[in-house]
C-alpha positions as a Markdown table, in Angstrom:
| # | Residue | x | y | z |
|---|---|---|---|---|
| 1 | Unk | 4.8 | -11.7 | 31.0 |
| 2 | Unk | 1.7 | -12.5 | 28.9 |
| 3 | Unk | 0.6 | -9.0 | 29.1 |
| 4 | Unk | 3.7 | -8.1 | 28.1 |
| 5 | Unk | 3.7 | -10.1 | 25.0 |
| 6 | Unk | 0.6 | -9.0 | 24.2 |
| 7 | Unk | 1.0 | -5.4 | 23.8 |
| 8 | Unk | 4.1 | -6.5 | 21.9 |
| 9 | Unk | 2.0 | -8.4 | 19.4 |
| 10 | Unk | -0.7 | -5.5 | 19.1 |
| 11 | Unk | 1.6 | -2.8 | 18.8 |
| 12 | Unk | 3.7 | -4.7 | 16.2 |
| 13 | Unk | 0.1 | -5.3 | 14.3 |
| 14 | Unk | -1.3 | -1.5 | 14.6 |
| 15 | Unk | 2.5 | 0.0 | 13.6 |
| 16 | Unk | 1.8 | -2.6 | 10.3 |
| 17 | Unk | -1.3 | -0.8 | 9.7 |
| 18 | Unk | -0.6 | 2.6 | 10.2 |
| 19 | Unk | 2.5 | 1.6 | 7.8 |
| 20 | Unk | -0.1 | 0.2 | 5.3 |
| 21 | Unk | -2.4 | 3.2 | 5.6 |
| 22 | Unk | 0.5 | 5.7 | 5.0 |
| 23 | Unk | 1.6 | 3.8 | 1.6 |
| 24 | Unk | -2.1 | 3.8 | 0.6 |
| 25 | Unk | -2.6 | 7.3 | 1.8 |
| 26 | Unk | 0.4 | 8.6 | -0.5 |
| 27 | Unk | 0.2 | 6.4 | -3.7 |
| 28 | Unk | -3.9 | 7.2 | -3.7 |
| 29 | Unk | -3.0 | 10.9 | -3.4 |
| 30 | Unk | -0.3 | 10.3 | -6.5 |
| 31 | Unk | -2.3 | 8.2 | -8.3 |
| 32 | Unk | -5.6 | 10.7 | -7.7 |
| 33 | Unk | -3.4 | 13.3 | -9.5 |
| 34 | Unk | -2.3 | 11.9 | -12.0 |
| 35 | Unk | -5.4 | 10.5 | -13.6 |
| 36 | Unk | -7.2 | 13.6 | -12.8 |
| 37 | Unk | -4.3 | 15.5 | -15.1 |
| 38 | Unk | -4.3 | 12.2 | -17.6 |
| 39 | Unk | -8.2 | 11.9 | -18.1 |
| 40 | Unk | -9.3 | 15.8 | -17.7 |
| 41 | Unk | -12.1 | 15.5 | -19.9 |
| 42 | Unk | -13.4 | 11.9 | -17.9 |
| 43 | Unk | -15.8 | 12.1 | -15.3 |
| 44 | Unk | -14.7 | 11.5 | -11.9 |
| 45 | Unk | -16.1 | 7.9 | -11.4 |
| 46 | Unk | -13.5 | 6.4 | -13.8 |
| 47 | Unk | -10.7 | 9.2 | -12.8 |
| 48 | Unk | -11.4 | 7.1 | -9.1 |
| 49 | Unk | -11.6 | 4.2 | -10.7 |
| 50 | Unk | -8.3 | 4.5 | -12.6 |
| 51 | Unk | -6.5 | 5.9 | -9.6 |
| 52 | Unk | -7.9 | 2.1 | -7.3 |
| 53 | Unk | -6.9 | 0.2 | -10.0 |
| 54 | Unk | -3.3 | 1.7 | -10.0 |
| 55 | Unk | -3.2 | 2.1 | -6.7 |
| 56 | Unk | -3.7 | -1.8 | -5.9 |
| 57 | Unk | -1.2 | -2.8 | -8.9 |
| 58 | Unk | 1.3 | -0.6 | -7.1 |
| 59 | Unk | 0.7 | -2.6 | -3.6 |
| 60 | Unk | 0.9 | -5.9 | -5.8 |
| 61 | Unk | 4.0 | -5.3 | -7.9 |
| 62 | Unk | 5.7 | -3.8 | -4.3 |
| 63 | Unk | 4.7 | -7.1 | -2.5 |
| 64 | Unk | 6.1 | -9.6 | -4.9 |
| 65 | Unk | 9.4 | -7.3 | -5.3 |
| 66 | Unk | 9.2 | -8.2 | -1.5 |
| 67 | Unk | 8.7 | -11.6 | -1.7 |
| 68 | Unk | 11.0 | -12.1 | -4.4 |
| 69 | Unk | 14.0 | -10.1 | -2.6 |
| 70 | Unk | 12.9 | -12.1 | -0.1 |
| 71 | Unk | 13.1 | -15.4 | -1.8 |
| 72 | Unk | 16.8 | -14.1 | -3.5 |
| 73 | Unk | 18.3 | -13.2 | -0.1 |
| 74 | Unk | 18.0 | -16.1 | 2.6 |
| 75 | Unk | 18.8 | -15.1 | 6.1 |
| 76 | Unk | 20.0 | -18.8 | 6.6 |
């Protein structure tokens, strides 16, 4: 039973990841893009930089829609 539950519990935490590592994997390739056709005459240390910083405002702003659908929509 306890080994039971623990696979349970690690396979619930390593789907999250691979889940998290898919949505970074596809927004940095977006975001990658679309500074590198935005800033074509920057070098490629802020086209990167760019691309992290909307990247990690993407993962924010989808969190709190989350949380606040979350918050709007009780399950009790």
């Amino acid at each position: 039973m306890i080994d039971a539950t623990g696979r349970l519990v690690r396979d619930t935490f390593f789907v999250f990841v691979d889940m998290v590592n898919w949505l970074w994997n596809k927004l940095w390739r977006f975001n990658r893009a679309a500074a590198k056709a935005m800033l074509p005459g920057q070098s490629r240390g802020v086209q990167t930089t760019v691309a992290f910083v909307a990247v990690c405002g993407e993962i924010i702003a989808l969190w709190l829609v989350l949380v606040d659908f979350a918050d709007q929509h009780p399950l009790l």
